[in-house]
C-alpha positions as CSV (number, residue, x, y, z in Angstrom):
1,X,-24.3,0.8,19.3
2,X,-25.0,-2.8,20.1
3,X,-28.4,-2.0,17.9
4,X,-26.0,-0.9,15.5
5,X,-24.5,-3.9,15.5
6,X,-26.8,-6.1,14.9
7,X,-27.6,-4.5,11.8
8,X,-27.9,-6.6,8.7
9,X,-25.1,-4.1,6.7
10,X,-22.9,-3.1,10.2
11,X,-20.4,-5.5,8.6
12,X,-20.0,-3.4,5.7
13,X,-20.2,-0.2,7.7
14,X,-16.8,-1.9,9.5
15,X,-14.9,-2.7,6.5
16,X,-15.8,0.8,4.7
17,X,-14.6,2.6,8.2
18,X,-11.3,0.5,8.1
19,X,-10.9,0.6,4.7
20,X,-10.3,4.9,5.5
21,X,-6.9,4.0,7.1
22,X,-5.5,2.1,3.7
23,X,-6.9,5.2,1.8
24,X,-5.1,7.5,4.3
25,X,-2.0,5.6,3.9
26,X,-1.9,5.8,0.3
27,X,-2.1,9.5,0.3
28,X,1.2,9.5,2.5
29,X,2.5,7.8,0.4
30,X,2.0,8.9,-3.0
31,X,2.3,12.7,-2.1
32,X,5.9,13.0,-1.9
33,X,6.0,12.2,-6.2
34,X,4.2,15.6,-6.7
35,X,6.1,17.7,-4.6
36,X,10.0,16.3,-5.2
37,X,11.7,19.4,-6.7
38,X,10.0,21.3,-3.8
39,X,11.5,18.6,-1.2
40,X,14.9,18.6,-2.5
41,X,15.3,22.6,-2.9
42,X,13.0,22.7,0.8
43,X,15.8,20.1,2.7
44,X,18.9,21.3,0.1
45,X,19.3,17.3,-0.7
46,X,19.9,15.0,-3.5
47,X,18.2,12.7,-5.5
48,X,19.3,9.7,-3.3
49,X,18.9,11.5,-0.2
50,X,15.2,12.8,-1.1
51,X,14.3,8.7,-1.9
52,X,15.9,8.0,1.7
53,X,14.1,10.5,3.4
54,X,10.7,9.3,1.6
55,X,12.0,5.6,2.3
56,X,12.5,6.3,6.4
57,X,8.1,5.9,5.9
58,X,9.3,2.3,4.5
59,X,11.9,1.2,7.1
60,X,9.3,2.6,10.0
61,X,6.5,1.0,8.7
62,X,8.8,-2.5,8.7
63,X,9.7,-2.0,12.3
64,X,6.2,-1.7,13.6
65,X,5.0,-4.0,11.2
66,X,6.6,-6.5,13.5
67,X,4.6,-6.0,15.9
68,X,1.2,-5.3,14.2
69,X,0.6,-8.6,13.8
70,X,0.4,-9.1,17.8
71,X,-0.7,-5.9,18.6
72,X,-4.2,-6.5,16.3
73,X,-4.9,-9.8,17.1
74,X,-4.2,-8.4,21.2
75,X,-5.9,-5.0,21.3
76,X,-8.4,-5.1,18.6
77,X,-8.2,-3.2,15.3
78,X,-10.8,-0.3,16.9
79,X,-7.9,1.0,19.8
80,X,-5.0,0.6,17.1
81,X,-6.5,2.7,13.9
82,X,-7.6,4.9,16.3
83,X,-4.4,5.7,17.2
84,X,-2.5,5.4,14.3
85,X,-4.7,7.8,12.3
86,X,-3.9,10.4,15.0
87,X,-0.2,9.5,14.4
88,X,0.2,9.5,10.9
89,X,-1.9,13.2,10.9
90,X,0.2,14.3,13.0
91,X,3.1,13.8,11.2
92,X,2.0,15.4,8.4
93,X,2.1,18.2,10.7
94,X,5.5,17.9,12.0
95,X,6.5,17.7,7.9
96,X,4.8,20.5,6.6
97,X,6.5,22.6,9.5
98,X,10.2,21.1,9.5
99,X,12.7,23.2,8.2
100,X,15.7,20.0,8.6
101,X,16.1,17.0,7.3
102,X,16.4,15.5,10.7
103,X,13.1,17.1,11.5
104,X,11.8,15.9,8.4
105,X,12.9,12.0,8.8
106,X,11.3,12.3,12.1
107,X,8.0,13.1,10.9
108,X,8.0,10.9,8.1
109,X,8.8,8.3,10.3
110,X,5.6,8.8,12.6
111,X,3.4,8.7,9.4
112,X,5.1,4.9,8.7
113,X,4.4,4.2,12.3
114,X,0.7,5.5,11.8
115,X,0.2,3.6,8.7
116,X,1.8,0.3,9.3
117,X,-1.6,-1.0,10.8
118,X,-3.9,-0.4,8.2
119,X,-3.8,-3.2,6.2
120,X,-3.5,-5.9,9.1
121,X,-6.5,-4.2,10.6
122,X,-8.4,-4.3,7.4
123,X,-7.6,-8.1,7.3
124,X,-8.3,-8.5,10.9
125,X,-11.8,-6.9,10.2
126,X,-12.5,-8.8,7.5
127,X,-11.8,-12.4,9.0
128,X,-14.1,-11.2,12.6
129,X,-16.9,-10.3,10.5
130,X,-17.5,-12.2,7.0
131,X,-17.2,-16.2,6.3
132,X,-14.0,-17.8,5.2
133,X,-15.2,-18.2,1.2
134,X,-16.5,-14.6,1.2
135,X,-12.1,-13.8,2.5
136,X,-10.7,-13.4,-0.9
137,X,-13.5,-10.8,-2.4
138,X,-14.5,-8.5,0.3
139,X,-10.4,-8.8,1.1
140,X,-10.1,-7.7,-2.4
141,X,-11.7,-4.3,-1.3
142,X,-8.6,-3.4,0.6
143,X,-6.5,-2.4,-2.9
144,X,-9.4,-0.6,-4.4
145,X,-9.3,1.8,-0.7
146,X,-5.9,1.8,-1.0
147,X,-6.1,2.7,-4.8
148,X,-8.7,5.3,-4.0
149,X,-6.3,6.8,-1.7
150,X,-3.6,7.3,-4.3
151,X,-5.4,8.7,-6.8
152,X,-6.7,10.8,-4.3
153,X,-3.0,11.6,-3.9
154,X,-2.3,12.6,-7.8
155,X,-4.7,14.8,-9.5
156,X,-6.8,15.9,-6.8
157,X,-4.3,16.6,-4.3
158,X,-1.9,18.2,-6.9
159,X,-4.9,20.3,-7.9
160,X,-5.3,21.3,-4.2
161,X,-1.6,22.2,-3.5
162,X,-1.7,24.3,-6.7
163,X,-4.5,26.3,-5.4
164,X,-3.2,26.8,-1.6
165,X,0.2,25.2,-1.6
166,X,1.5,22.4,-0.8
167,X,2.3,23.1,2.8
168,X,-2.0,24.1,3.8
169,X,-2.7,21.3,1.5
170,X,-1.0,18.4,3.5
171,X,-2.4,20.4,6.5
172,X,-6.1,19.5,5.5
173,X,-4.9,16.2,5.0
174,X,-4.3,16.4,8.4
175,X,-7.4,17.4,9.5
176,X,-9.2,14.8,7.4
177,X,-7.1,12.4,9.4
178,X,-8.1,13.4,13.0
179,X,-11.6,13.7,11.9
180,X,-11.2,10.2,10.4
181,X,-10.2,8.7,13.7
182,X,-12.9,10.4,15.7
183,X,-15.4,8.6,13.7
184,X,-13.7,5.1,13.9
185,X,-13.9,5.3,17.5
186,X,-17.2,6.3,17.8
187,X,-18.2,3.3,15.0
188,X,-16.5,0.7,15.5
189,X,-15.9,-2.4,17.2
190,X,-14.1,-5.4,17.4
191,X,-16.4,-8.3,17.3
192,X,-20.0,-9.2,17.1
193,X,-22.3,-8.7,20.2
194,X,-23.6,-12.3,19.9
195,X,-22.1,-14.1,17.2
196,X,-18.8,-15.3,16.0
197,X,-17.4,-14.8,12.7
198,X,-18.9,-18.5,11.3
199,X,-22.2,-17.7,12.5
200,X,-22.2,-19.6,15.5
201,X,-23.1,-18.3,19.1
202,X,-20.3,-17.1,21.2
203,X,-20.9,-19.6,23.8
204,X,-20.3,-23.2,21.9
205,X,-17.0,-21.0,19.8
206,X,-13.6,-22.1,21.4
207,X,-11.2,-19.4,21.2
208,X,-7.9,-19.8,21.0
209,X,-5.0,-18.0,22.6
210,X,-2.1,-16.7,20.7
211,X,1.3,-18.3,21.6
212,X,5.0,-17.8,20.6
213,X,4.6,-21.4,18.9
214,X,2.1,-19.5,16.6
215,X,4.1,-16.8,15.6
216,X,7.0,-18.6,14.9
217,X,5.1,-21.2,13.0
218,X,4.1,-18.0,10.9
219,X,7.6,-17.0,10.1
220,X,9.0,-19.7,9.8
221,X,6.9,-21.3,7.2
222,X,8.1,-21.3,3.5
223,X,5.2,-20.1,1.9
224,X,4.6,-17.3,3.9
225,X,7.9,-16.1,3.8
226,X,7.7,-16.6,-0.5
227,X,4.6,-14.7,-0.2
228,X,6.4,-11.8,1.6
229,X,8.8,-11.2,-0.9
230,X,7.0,-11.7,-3.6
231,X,4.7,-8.9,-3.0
232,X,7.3,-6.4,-2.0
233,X,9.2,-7.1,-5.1
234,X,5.9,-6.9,-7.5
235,X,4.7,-4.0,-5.8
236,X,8.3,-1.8,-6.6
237,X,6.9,0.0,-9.5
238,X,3.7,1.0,-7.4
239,X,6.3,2.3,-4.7
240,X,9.1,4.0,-6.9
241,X,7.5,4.9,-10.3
242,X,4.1,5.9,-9.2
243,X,5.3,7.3,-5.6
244,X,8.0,9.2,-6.1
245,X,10.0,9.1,-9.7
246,X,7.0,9.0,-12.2
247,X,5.9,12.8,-12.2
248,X,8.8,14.0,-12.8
249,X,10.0,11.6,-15.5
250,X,6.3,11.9,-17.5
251,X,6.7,15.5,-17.0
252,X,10.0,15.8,-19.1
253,X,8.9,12.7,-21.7
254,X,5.8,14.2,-22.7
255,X,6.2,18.1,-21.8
256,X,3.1,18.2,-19.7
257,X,2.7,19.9,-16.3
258,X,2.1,18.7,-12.7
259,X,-1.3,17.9,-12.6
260,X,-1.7,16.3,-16.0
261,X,1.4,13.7,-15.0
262,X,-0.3,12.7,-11.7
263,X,-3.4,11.9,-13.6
264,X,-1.6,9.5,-15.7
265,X,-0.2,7.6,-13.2
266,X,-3.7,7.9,-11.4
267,X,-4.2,5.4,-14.1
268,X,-2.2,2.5,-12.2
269,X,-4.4,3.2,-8.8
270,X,-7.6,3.2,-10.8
271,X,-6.7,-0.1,-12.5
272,X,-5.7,-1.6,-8.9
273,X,-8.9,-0.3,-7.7
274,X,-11.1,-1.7,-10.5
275,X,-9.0,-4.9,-10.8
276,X,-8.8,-6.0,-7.4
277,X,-11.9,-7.1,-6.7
278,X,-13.0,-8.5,-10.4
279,X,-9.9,-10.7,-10.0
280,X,-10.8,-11.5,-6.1
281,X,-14.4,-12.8,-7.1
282,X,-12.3,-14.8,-10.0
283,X,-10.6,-16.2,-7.3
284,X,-13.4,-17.3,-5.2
285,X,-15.2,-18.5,-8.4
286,X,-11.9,-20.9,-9.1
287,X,-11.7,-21.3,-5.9
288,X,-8.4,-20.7,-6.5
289,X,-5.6,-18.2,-6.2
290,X,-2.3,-19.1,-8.0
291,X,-3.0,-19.5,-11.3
292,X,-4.3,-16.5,-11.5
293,X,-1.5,-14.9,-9.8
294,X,0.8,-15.9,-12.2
295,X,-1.0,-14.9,-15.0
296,X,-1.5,-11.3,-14.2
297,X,2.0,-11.2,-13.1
298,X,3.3,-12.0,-16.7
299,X,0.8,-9.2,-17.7
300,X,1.9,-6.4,-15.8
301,X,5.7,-7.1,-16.4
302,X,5.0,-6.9,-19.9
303,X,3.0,-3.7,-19.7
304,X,5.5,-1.5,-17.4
305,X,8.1,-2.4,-19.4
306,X,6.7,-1.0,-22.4
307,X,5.8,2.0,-20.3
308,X,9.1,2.5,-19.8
309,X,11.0,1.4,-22.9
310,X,8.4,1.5,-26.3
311,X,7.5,4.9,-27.3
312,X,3.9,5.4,-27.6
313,X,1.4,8.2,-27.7
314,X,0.2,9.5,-24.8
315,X,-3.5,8.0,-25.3
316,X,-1.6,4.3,-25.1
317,X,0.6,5.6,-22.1
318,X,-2.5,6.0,-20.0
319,X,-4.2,2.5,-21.2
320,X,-0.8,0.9,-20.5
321,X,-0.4,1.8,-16.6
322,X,-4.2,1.3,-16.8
323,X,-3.8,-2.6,-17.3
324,X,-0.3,-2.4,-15.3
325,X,-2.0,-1.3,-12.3
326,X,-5.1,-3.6,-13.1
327,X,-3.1,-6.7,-13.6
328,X,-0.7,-6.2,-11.1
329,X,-3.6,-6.0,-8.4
330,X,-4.0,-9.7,-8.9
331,X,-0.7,-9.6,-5.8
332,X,-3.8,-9.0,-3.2
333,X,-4.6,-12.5,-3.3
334,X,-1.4,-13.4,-1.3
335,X,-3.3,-12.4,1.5
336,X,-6.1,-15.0,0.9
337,X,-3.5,-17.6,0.1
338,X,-2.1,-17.1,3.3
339,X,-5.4,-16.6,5.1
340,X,-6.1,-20.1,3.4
341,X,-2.7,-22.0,4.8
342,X,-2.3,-20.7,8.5
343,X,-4.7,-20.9,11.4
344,X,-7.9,-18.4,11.5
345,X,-6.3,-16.5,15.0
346,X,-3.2,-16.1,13.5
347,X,-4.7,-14.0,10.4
348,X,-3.4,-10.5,11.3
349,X,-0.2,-11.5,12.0
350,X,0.4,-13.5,9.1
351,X,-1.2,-10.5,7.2
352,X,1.9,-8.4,8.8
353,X,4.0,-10.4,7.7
354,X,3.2,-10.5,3.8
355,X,2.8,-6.6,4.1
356,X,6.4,-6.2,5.4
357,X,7.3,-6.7,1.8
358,X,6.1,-3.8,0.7
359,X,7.6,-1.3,2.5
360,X,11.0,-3.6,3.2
361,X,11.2,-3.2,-0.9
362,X,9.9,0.0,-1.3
363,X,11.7,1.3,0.9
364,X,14.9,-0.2,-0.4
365,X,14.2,0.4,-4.3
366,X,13.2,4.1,-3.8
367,X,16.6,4.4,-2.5
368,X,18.2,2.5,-4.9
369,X,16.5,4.0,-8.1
370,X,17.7,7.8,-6.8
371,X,21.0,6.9,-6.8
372,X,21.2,5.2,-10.0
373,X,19.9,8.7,-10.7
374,X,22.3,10.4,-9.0
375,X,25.2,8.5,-10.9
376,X,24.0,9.3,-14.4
377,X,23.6,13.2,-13.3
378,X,25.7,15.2,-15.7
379,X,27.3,18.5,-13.3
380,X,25.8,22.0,-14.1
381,X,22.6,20.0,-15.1
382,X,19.8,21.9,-12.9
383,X,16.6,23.6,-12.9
384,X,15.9,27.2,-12.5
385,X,15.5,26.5,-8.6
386,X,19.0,24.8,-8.2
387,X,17.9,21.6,-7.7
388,X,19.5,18.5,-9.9
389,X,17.5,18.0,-13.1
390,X,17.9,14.0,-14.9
391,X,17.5,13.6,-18.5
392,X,14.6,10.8,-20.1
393,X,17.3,8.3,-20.4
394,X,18.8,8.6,-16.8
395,X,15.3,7.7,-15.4
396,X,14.6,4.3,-17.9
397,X,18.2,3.5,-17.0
398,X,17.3,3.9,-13.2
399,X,14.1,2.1,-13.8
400,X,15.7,-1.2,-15.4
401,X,15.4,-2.6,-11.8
402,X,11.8,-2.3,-11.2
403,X,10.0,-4.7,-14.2
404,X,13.6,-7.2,-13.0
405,X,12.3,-7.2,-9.5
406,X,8.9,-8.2,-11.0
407,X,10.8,-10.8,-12.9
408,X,11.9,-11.9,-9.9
409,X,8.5,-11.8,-7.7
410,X,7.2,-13.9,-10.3
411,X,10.3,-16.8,-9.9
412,X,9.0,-17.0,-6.0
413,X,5.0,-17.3,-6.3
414,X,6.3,-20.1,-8.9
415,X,7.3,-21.4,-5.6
416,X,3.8,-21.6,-3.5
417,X,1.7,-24.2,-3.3
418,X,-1.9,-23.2,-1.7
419,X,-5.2,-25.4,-0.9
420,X,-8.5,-24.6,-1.7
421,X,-11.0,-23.1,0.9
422,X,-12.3,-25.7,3.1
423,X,-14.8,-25.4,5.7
424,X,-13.4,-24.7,9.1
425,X,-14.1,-26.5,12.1
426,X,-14.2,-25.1,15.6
């Protein structure tokens, strides 16, 4: 392994073998949109009840999100996504065999607890083994894994549970999952055998030791906390459109069937995927992050709300999410901005903190969008399988929040001020 190591492209062999956990987590999370009627008729709940029990992933993730931070930068990123791809697989277990909803909030809750890691070990991985200008791009690759992962989750999977259900189906994913952490383990490690991150040897780097005057620097300062919510609240469409509501409301505007809605909304994670990194080499050419934050950010608010409100043909729908999902990848970046303002050996834990927005808003706005649902539900309105079925103009009613929250994402990263890379001295 050490000979391993010192291989040239063992960098990259790292990053692609972290970069599984964000794809894994994506699945999670996108599966529930393909499968609500069966969740709601499986658990005999509502609208607002089936976003809860999706959201217990979100308030899980939160809660151990706290701690990721510290546990990373502690125990290495190799012991953690270890053990949180065993976790999250076997919750997928626990769900495809629960027959409650207690049962079922229980194992949704150990995927959120598996997945909360992945993207503060992704960072973690990336600051051990590539320079501080090369942050922003190969950091970049994190959305396009994550993307991967949810389409992954649309067509494909909804192809797969149409073929042998969608009970075996989030079995497999299961497997893939164990599998997936067998390999890490064997694979991967924390640090270079001889070298430090800037190139230097191990024995002239000065380490330093994380201390509670580190962390609460990290929450405590402004821009951290901006970035934070301004990611959550740009990512709600990702979380409540393309997660959970948006098959079923595509379904019903354009008369098309299961598979054929998930592959339109495939379009968002295929534009994050392809985005991401154009605009995180875009960054590092500018050698700045911002600007082009707040750009993209006007961009996608003006393409989801056309998605939702401006009739267009179904060629234009998938071009529209397309550039949504491309613009609005340009919210990766936060985590270079605040890779760029706090301290190199506080990098995962600030990375926790800006990916607690996420779930603390997706969590929250999956919720929230159900029961706006739920309100505008006309009695005796349900499908052959008695669960509750909404009309067109129930869902763009509920999803008058999402493009606001965007709105209001956009108000806060007006609010950062970043500086551009320098280079660091040990």
């Amino acid at each position: 392994m050490l000979k391993l190591q010192g291989w040239k492209g063992y960098a990259w062999i790292v990053i692609l073998l972290s970069a599984f956990l964000l794809f894994y987590k994506y699945v999670i999370q996108v599966y529930p949109g393909l499968i609500t009627d069966e969740i709601m008729g499986v658990f005999h709940i509502d609208a607002a009840n089936t976003g809860n029990l999706i959201a217990v992933t979100f308030y899980s993730i939160v809660v151990v999100q706290l701690f990721s931070g510290i546990l990373v930068d502690r125990f290495g990123y190799r012991i953690v996504s270890t053990f949180s791809l065993v976790i999250a697989s076997l919750g997928l277990v626990l769900f495809v065999h629960a027959d409650n909803l207690l049962e079922g909030m229980i194992a949704r809750s150990m995927m959120g607890v598996g997945v909360a890691c992945a993207t503060v070990s992704y960072v973690k991985a990336v600051s051990e083994w590539f320079r501080p200008e090369q942050f922003a791009f190969v950091n970049s690759f994190l959305a396009t894994a994550a993307m991967l992962g949810a389409i992954a989750g649309q067509a494909p999977l909804s192809y797969l549970f149409g073929n042998i259900g969608w009970r075996d189906g989030l079995l497999v994913c299961a497997c893939i999952g164990l599998v997936g952490a067998a390999v890490f383990w064997t694979f991967v490690r924390d640090k270079k055998p001889d070298f430090d991150v800037m190139g230097k040897n191990k024995s002239t780097y000065v380490s330093h030791k994380l201390t509670f005057k580190d962390l609460l620097s990290v929450i405590t300062k402004k821009e951290n906390l901006l970035l934070t919510f301004y990611s959550g609240l740009t990512f709600t469409p990702v979380d409540a459109f393309a997660g959970l509501w948006g098959n079923n409301y595509l379904r019903q505007l354009y008369n098309i069937d299961h598979t054929a809605a998930a592959s339109l909304i495939s379009m968002i994670f295929v534009g994050m995927a392809i985005g991401a990194p154009i605009i995180g080499k875009m960054s590092e050419i500018r050698n700045s992050r911002i600007p082009l934050m707040i750009g993209f950010q006007i961009m996608a608010i003006i393409c989801i709300t056309f998605v939702f409100y401006v009739p267009v043909p179904y060629w234009l729908l998938g071009i529209l999410l397309f550039l949504f999902g491309f613009c609005v990848s340009a919210f990766m970046l936060s985590f270079a901005v605040g890779r760029m303002i706090n301290p190199i050996w506080v990098t995962a834990s600030v990375a926790a903190l800006i990916n607690t927005g996420e779930p603390i808003m997706g969590g929250i706005f999956d919720a929230v969008v159900g029961w706006f649902l739920d309100i505008q539900w006309v009695p005796g309105n349900v499908t052959a399988e008695g669960v509750k079925h909404f009309t067109t103009h129930s869902y763009q009613m509920a999803f008058m929040i999402l493009p606001l929250s965007m709105v209001v994402g956009l108000g806060l990263l007006l609010m950062v001020k970043e500086k551009p890379i320098e280079k660091e001295v040990f």
